[in-house]
C-alpha positions as CSV (number, residue, x, y, z in Angstrom):
1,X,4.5,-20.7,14.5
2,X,5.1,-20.2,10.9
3,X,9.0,-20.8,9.6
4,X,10.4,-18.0,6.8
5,X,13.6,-17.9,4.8
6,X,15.3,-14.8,4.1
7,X,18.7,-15.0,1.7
8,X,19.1,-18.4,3.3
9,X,18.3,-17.8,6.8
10,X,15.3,-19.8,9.0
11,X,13.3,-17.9,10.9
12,X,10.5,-19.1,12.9
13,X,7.8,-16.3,13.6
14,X,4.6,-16.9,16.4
15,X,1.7,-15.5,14.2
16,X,-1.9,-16.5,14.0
17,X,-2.9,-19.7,11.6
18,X,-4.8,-17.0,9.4
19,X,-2.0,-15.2,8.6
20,X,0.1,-17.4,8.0
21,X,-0.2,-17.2,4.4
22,X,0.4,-13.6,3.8
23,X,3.9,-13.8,6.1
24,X,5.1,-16.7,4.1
25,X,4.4,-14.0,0.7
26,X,5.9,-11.2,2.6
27,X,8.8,-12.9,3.6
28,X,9.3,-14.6,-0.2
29,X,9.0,-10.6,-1.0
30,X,11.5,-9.2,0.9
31,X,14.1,-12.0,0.1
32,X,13.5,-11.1,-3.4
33,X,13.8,-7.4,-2.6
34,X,17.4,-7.6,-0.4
35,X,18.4,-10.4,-3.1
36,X,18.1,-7.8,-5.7
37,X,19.8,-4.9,-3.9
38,X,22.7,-7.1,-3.1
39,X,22.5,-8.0,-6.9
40,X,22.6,-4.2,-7.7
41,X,25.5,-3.5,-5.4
42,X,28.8,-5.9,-4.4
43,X,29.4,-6.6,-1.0
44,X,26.6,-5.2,1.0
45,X,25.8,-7.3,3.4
46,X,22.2,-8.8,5.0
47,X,21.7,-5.8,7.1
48,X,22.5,-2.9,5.0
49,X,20.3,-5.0,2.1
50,X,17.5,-5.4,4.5
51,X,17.3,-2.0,5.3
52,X,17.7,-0.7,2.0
53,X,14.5,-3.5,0.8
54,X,13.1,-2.0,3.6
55,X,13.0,1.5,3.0
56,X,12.1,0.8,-1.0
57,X,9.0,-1.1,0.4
58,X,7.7,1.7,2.7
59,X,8.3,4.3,-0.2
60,X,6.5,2.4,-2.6
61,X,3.5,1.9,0.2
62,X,3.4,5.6,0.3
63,X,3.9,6.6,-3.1
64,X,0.8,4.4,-4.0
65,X,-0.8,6.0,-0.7
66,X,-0.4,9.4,-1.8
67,X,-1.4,8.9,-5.4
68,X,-5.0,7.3,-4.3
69,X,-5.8,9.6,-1.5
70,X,-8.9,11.9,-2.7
71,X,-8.8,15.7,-2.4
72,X,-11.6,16.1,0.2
73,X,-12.0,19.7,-0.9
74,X,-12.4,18.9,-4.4
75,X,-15.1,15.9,-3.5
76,X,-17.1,18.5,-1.9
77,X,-17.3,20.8,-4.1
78,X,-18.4,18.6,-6.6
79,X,-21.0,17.2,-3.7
80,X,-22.2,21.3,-3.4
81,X,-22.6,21.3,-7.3
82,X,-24.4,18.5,-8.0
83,X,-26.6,19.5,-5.1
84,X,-27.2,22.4,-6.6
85,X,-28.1,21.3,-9.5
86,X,-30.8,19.0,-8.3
87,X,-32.1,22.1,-6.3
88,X,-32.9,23.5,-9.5
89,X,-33.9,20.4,-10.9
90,X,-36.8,20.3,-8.1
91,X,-37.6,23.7,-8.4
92,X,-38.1,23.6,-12.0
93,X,-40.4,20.7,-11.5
94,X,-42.9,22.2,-8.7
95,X,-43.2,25.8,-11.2
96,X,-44.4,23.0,-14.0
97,X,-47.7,22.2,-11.3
């Protein structure tokens, strides 16, 4: 059982000892987060705030996502060439004896 804050609020969370850490950074993350939309915006209130810290989070998670997937297409055609290449590599080599 691992005890949060969020704009003010305890919470107290059943999580394993090991991850303890990381909810304690998440929580401190998304207090900062609805802090600053309420800061951005007067009078929204812990829900709205939460949700809106909420849905910045996951679009930032799949922004970075999207921008570090590999085109698999691209990878193997890059895999064909180089094999390719070391095809005639070889075959150059065994004319040579």
């Amino acid at each position: 059982m691992v005890e949060i804050a969020i704009l003010g609020r305890a919470y107290k969370v059943s999580c394993n000892p090991e991850h303890q850490a990381l909810l304690q950074e998440a929580a401190q993350e998304l207090d900062r987060r609805m802090r600053e939309v309420r800061g951005h915006a007067e009078g929204v209130g812990p829900e709205r705030a939460a949700v809106m810290a909420g849905l910045n989070a996951v679009y930032e998670m799949l922004e970075q996502k999207a921008a570090s997937s590999w085109d698999v297409g691209d990878v193997k055609r890059r895999i064909k060439g180089l094999e390719e290449r070391l095809d005639r590599c070889f075959f150059e080599q065994e004319s040579l004896f």
